[in-house]
MARBA-3410 file (N, C-alpha, C, O; in Angstrom, 1 decimal):
57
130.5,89.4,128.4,131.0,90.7,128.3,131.6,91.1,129.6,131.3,90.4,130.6 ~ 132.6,92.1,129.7,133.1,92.3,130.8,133.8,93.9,130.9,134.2,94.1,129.7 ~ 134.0,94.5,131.3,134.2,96.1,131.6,135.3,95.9,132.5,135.2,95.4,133.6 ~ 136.7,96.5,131.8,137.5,96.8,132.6,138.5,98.1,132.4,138.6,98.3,131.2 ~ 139.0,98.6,132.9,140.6,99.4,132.7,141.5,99.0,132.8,142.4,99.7,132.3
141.8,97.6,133.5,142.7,97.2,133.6,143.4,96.5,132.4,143.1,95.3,132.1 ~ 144.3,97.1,131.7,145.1,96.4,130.2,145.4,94.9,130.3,145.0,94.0,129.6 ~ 146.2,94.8,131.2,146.5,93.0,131.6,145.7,92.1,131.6,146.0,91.0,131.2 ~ 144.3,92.5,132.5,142.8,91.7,132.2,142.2,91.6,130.9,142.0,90.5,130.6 ~ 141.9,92.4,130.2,141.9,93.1,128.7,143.2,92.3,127.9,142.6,91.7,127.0
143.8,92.2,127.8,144.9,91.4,127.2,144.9,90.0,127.0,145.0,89.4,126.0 ~ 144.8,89.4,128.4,144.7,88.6,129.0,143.4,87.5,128.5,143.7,86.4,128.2 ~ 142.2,87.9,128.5,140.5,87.3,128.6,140.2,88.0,127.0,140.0,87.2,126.1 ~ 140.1,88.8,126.9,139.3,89.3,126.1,140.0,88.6,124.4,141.2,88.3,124.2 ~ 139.0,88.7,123.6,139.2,87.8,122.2,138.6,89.3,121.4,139.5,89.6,120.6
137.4,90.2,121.5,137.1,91.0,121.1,137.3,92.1,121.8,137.0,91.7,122.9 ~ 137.7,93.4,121.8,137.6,94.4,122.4,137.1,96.0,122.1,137.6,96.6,121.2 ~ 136.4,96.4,122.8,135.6,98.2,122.2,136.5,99.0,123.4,136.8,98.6,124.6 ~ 136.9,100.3,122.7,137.7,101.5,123.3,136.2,102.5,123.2,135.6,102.9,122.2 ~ 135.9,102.7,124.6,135.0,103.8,124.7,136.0,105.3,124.8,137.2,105.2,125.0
135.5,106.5,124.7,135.8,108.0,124.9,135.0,108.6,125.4,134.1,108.9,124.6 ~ 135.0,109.2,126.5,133.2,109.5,127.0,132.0,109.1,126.6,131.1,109.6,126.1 ~ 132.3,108.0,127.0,131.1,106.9,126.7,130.8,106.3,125.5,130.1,105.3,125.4 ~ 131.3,106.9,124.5,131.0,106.9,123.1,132.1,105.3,122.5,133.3,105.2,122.8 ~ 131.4,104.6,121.8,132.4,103.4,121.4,133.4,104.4,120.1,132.9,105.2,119.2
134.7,104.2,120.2,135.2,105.0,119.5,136.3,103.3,118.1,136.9,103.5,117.0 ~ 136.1,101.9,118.9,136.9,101.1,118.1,136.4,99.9,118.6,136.3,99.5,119.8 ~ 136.0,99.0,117.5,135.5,98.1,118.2,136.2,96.6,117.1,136.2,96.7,115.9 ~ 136.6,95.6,117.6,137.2,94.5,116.6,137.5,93.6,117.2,137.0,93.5,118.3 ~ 138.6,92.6,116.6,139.1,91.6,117.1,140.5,92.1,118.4,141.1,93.0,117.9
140.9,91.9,119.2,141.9,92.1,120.1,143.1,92.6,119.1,143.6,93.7,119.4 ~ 143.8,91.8,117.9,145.1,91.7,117.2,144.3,93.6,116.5,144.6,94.8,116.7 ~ 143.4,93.1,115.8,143.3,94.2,114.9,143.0,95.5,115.4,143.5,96.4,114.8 ~ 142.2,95.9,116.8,142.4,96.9,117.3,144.3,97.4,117.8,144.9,98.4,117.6 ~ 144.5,96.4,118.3,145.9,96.9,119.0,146.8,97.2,118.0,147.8,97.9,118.0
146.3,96.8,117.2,147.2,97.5,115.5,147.5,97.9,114.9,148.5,98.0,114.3 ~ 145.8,98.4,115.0,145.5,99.0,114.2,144.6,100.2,114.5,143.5,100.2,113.9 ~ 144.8,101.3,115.5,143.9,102.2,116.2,143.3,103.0,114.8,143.6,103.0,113.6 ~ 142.4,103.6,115.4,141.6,103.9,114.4,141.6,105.5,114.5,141.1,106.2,113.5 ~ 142.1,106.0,115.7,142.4,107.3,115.5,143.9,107.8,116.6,144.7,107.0,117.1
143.9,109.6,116.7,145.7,109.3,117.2,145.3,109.2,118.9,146.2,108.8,119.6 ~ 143.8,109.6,119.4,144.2,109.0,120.9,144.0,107.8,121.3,144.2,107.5,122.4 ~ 143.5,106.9,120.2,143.3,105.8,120.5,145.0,105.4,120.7,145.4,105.2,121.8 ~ 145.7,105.2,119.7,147.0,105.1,119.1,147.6,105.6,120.4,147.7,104.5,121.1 ~ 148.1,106.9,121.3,148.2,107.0,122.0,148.1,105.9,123.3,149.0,105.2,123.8
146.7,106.2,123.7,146.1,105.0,124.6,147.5,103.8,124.3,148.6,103.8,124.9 ~ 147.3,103.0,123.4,147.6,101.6,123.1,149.5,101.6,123.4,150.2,100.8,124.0 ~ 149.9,102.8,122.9,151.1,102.9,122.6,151.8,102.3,124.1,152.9,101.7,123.9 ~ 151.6,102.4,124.8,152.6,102.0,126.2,152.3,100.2,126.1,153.2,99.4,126.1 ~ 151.2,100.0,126.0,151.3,98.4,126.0,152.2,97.7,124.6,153.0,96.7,124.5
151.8,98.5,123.9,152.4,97.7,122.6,153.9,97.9,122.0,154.4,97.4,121.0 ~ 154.3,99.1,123.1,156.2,98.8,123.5,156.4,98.5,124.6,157.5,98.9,125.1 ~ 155.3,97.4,125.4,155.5,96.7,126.3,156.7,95.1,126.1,156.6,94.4,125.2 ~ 157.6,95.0,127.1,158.4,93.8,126.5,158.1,92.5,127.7,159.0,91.9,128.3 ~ 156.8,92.4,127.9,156.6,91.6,128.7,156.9,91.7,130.1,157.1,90.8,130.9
157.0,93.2,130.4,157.3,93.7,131.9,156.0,94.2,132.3,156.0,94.3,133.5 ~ 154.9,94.6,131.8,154.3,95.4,132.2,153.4,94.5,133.3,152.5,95.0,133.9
END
């Protein structure tokens, strides 16, 4: 397991990933299916800058 903020690390290593919200696990899955598929709109938010990322970030 590993704890980070950093998206690129998180992107990068991770195969499973959980989105906490004040502490609270708010999404928890495979890497493809969370980034996908958020499960609510600030999660969606959150994700939204990486996933109109074009390989610059």
């Amino acid at each position: 397991m590993m704890v980070t903020h950093n998206y690129e690390d998180a992107l990068f290593l991770a195969n499973k990933l959980a989105i906490l919200i004040e502490g609270e696990i708010q999404q928890i899955g495979p890497l493809d299916k969370v980034m996908h598929h958020p499960k609510n709109p600030f999660i969606q938010r959150l994700l939204h800058p990486i996933m109109n990322c074009k390989g610059e970030c």
